[in-house]
C-alpha positions in Angstrom: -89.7 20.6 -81.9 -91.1 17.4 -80.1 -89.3 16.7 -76.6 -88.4 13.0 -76.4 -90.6 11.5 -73.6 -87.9 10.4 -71.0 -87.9 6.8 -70.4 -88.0 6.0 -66.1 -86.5 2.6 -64.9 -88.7 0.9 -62.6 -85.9 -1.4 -61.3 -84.5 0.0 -58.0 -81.4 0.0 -59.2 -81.0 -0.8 -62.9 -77.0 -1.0 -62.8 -77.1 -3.7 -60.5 -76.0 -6.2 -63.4 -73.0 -4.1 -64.2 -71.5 -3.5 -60.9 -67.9 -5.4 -60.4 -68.0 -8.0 -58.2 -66.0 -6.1 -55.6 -68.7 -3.6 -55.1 -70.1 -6.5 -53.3 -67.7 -5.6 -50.0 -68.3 -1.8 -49.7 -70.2 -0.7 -46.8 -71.1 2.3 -45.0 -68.3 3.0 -42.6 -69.7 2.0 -39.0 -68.4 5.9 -37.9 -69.4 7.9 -41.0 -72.7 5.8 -40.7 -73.3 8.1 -36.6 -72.4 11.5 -38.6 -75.8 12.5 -38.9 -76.9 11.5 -35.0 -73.1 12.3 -34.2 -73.2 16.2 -35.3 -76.4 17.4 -33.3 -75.8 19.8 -30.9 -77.3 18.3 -28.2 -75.8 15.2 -28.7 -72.2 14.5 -27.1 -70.3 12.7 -29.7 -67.8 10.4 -28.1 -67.3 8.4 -31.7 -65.7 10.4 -34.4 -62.1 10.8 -34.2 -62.0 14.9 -35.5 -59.4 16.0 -34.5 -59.2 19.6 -32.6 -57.3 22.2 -35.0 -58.8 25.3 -32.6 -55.3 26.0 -30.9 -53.7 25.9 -34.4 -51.9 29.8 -35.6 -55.1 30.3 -38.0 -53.9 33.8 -38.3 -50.3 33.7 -39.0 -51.4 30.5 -41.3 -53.8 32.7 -43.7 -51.4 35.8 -43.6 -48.3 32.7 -44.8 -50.8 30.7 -47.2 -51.6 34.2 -48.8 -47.9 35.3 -49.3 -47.4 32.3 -51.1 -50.3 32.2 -53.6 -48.8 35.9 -54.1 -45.6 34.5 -55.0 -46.2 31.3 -56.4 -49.3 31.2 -57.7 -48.9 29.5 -60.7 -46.9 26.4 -59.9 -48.8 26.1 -56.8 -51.9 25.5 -58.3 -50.9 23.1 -61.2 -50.4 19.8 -61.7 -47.2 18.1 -59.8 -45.4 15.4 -59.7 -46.6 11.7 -59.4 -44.5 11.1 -56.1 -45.1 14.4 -54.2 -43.0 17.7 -54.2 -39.7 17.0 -53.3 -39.1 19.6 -50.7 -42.3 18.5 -48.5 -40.9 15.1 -49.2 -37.5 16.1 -47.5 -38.8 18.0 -44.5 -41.0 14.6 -43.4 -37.5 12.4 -43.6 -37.3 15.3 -40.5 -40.8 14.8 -38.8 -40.4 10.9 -39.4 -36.1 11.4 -37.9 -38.7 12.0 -34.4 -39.5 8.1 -33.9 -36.3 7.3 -35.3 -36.7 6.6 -39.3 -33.8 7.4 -40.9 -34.8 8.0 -44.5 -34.5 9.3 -48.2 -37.1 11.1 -50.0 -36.6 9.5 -52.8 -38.5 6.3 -51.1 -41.5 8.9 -50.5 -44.5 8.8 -51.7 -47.1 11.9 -51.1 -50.8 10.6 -50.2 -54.2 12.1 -49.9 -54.2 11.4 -46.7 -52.8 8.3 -45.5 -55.8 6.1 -46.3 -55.2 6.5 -49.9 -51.6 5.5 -49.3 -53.1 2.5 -47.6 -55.5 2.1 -50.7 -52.5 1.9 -53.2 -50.4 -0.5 -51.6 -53.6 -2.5 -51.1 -54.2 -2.4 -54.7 -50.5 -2.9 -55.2 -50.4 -5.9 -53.8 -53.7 -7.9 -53.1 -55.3 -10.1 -55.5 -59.0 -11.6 -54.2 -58.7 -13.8 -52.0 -55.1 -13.2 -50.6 -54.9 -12.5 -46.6 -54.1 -9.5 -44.9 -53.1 -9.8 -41.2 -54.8 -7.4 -38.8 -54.3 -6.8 -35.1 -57.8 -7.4 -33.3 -59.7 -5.0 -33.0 -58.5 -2.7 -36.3 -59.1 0.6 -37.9 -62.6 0.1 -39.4 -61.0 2.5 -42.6 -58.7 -0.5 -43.3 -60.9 -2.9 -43.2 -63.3 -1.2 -45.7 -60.1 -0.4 -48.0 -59.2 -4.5 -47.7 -62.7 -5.6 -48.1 -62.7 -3.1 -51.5 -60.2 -5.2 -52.7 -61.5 -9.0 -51.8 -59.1 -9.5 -49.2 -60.1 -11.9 -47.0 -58.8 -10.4 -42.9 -57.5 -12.4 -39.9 -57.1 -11.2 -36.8 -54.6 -11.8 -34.5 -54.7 -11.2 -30.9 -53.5 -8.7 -28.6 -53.1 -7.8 -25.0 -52.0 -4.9 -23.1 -48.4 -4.6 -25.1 -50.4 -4.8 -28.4 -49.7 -7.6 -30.8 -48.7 -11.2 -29.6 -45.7 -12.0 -31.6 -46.1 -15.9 -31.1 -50.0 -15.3 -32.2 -48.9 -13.8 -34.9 -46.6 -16.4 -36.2 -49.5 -19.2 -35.9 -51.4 -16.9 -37.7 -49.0 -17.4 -40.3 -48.6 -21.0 -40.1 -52.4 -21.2 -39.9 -53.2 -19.4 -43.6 -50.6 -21.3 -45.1 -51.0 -24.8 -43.7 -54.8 -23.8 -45.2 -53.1 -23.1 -49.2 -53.7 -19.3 -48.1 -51.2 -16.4 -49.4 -50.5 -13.9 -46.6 -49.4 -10.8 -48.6 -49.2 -8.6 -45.5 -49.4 -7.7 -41.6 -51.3 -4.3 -41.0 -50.6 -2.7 -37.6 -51.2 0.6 -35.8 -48.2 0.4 -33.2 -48.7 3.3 -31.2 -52.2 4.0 -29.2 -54.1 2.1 -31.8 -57.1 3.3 -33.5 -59.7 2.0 -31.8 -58.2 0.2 -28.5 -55.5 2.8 -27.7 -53.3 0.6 -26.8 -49.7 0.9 -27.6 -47.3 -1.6 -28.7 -44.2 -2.2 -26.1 -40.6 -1.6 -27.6 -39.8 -5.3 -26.9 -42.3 -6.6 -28.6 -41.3 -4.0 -31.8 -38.2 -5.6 -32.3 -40.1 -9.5 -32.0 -42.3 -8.9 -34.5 -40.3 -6.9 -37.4 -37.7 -10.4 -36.6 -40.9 -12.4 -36.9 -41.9 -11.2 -40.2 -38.9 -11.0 -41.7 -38.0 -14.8 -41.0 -41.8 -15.8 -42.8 -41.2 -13.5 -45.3 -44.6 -11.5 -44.3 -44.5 -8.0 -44.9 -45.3 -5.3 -42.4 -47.5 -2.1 -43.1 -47.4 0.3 -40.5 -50.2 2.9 -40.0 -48.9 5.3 -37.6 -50.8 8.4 -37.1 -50.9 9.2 -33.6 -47.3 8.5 -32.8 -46.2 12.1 -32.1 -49.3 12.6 -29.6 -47.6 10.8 -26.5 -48.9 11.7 -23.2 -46.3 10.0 -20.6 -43.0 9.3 -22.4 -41.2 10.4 -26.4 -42.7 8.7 -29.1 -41.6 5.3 -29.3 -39.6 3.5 -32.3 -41.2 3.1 -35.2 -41.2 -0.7 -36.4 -39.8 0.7 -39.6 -36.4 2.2 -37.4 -35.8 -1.5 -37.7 -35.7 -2.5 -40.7 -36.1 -0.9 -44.6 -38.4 -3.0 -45.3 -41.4 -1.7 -43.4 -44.1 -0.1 -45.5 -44.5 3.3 -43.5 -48.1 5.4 -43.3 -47.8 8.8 -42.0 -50.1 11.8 -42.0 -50.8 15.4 -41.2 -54.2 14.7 -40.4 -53.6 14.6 -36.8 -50.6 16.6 -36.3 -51.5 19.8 -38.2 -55.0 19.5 -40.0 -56.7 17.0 -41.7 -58.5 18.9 -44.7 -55.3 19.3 -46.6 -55.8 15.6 -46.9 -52.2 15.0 -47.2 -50.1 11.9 -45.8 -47.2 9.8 -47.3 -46.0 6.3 -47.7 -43.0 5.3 -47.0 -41.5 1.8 -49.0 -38.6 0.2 -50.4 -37.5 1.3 -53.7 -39.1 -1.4 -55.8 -42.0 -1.0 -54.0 -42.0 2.8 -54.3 -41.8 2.4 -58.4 -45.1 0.7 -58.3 -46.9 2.9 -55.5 -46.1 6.1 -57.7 -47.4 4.2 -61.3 -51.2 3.3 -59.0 -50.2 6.8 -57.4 -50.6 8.4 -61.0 -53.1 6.2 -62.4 -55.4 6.9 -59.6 -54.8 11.0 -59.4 -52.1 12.1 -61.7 -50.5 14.0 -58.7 -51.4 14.0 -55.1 -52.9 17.7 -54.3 -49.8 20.4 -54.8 -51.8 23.5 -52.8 -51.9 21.8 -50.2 -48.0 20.2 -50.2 -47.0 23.6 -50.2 -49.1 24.9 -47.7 -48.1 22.3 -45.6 -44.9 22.9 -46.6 -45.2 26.9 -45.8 -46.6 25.8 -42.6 -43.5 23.3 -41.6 -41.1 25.8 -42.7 -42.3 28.9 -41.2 -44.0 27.8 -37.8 -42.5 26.0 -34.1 -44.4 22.6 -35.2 -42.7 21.1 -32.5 -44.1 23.3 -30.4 -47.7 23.4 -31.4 -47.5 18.9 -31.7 -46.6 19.6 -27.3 -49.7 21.6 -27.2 -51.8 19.0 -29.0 -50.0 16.8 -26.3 -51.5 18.7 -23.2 -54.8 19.7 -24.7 -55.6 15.7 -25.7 -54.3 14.3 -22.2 -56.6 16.7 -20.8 -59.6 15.4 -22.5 -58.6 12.0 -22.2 -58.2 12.5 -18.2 -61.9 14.1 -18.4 -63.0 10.7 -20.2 -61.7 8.3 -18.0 -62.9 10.2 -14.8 -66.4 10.0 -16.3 -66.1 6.2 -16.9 -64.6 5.9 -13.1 -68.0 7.7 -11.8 -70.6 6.7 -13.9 -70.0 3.3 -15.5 -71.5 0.3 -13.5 -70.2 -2.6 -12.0 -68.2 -5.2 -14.6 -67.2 -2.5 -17.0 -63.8 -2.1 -17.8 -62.1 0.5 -20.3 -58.5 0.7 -21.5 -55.6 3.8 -20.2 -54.4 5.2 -23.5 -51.2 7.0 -23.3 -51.8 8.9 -26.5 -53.8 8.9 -29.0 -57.8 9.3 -29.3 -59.1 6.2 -28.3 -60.6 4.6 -25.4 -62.2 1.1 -25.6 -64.8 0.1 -23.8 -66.2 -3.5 -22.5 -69.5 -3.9 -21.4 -71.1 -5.9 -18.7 -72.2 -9.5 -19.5 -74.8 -9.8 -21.7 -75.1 -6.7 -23.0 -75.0 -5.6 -26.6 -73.3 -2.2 -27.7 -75.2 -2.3 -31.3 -78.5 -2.9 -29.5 -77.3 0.1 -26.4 -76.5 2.5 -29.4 -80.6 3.9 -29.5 -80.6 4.2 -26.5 -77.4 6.3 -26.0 -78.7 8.2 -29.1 -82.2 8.7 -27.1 -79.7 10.1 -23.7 -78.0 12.4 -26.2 -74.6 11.1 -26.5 -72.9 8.7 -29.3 -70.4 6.4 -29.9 -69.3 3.7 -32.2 -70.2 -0.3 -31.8 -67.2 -2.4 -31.4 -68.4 -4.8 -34.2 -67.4 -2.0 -36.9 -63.7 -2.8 -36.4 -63.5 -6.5 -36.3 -63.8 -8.4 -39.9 -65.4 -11.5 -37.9 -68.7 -10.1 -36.6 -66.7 -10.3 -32.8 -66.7 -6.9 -30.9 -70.3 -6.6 -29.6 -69.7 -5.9 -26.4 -67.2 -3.6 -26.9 -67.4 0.4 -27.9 -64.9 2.6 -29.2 -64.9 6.1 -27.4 -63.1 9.3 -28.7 -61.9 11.9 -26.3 -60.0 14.0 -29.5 -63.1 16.4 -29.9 -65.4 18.0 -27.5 -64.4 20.2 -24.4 -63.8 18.4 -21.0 -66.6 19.7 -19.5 -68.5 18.3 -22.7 -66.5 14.6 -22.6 -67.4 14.5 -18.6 -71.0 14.9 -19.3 -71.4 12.7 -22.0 -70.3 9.6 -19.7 -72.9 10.5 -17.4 -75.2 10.4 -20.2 -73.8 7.1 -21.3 -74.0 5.4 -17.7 -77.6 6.1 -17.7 -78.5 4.6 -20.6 -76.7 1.8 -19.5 -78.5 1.7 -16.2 -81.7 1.9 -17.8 -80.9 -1.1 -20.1 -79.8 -3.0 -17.2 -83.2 -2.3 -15.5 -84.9 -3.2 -18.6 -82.9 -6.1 -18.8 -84.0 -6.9 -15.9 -87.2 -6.5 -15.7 -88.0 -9.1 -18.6 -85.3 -11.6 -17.3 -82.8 -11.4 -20.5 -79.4 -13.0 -19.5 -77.2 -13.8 -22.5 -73.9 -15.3 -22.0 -70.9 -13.1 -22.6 -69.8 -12.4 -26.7 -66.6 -14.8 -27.6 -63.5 -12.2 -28.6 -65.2 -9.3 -26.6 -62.2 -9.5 -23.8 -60.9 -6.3 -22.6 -57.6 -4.9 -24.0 -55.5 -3.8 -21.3 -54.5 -1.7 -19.5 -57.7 -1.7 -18.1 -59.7 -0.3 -15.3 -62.6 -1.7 -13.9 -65.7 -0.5 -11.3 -65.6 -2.5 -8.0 -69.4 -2.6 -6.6 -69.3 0.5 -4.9 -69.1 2.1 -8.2 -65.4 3.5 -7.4 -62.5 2.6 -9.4 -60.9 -0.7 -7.3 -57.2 -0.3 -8.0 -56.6 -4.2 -7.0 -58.8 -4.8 -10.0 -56.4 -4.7 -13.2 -57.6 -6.7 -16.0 -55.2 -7.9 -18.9 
């Protein structure tokens, strides 16, 4: 029998005719896009945000995962329901009781992770072309999940307490005075993802008032709440009011390959989130609800989110004495008081997407500001992640970093390049800054 000669395209790509047209948005994620550089050992990566499971009970977690395949093998490892098992479901109305959220599980919905929870009410509520508020600078994740969908992003400032309520109402009046729909406000509250800053209590209560007087709904994305350095987790926007969409996650407080997270939404929004929920996957995964589960029920949580606490103020403190003895005169970084996140401003002039090689070339990595801004802004800024490597590790890697700055500046130099500062690449406070002797000048706080 005759094999069929197999006919080869010659197009580059010969489905480009049958793509949908919002194909035309998806991009490769400005920190997934480092992974290969970022994972090197001799590189120090100061961009992803992995998250450091090492001091988790891996032993007592096996020997309690185990027991229950043992025991419950069967259901555990079939299909579920569309909205999440309802006794994981219960026991986060308890994690979420920590920032104050008083809340039923019935108004639960179990996620892959809280990016697919922000996926579905995306795709629950945007149509192309309808606006989705974001705080500037946002999480780069969202932005790719909105631009998926045709959304079309504006920003709206912040400072050192986070959002501006009053810039967030001209926001509004600004879209609509244009014919534009606002369907939503997107937010990380608390030691946001990539700035680190956190949004003040006062300000909390302004802006869930704000939104609910122009009828704009709020999504919170809150997965670094729990992991407070200085003070208990603040109030979650949705303590105030039941009509906050809530985005929580286990990625960060216990481990992020179970890939499990929930939303949280008013009941008629819940109906819908569970029909996308099951038209996207059936059933969120059920192994890894009840390990979680197991793992809630069986273990001092509490406990173990307090030694996340220390070990992730400890980094941080190792990142921000690096900046104070290596970065040069005109920089200026924020203070998290959680979180992963540091952001960076560069001198005058430079550029972070153009500095990037060069880091790369000194063995260290971070992301480009430009990556979480939907406007191109951002280029003097970087995002740096303290979550990850050991002090000792975090502390040489701003070394590394201040001498691949140094040696841009004297290349810089050299050829006489002088560019004027980037619009919308101001600091976000609270900031520190070098003073000329290359020590930290505490009379030098920029907001």
């Amino acid at each position: 029998m005759t094999v069929p000669e197999k006919r080869v395209s010659t197009r580059l790509d010969p489905y480009v005719e049958a793509y949908a047209e919002r194909t035309q948005g998806l991009k490769v994620s400005a920190v997934r896009a480092l992974f290969a550089v970022a994972n090197r050992p001799e590189v120090v990566s100061l961009a992803g945000g992995m998250p450091n499971i090492s001091d988790l009970p891996l032993n007592a977690l096996g020997a309690a995962i185990g027991d229950l395949i043992k025991a419950r093998g069967p259901q555990i490892m079939n299909y579920g329901s569309g909205q999440g098992e309802q006794q994981l479901r219960q026991q986060i109305c308890e994690v979420m009781a920590l920032e104050m959220i008083d809340a039923s599980d019935e108004n639960i919905l179990i996620s892959c992770g809280s990016q697919q929870g922000l996926d579905l009410v995306t795709r629950t509520f945007i149509d192309p072309g309808d606006v989705i508020l974001a705080e500037a600078p946002t999480y780069v994740g969202a932005l790719g999940t909105f631009s998926s969908y045709q959304a079309r992003v504006v920003h709206v400032d912040t400072d050192e307490f986070g959002i501006i309520p009053s810039a967030f109402r001209a926001a509004v009046a600004a879209v609509r005075a244009a014919g534009g729909r606002v369907k939503f406000l997107y937010t990380i509250p608390n030691f946001n993802n990539p700035s680190g800053v956190l949004l003040s209590v006062e300000r909390r209560r302004e802006l869930v008032e704000a939104a609910e007087e122009l009828g704009v709904l709020l999504v919170e994305d809150n997965p670094y709440g729990l992991l407070t350095f200085d003070h208990q987790p603040k109030p979650a926007l949705r303590s105030y009011s039941d009509q906050v969409i809530y985005l929580g996650s286990f990625s960060k407080t216990f481990a992020p390959g179970f890939r499990v997270g929930w939303v949280l939404a008013p009941p008629a929004v819940m109906k819908k989130l569970v029909l996308a929920q099951e038209s996207a996957t059936l059933c969120p995964p059920v192994f890894s609800q009840f390990a979680i589960s197991e793992y809630l029920a069986t273990c001092d949580w509490k406990a173990q989110i307090v030694n996340f606490r220390t070990m992730y103020q400890e980094r941080r403190d190792s990142l921000l004495r690096g900046l104070e003895d290596h970065m040069p005169e005109g920089t200026t970084w924020t203070h998290p008081l959680g979180g992963f996140f540091v952001w960076l401003t560069l001198p005058e002039g430079f550029d972070a997407d153009q500095l990037s090689a060069r880091a790369t070339s000194h063995r260290v990595a971070y992301v480009p500001g430009t990556g979480f801004y939907a406007d191109g802004l951002g280029s003097r800024n970087m995002r740096l992640s303290y979550c990850f490597p050991t002090p000792e590790r975090i502390y040489e890697g701003t070394r590394r970093l201040g001498e691949a700055i140094a040696e841009e500046a004297g290349l810089r130099a050299t050829f006489g390049l002088v560019e004027p500062a980037t619009a919308g690449s101001q600091p976000i406070g609270p900031t520190r800054t070098q003073s000329s002797s290359g020590e930290p000048d505490p009379h030098l706080e920029v907001t």
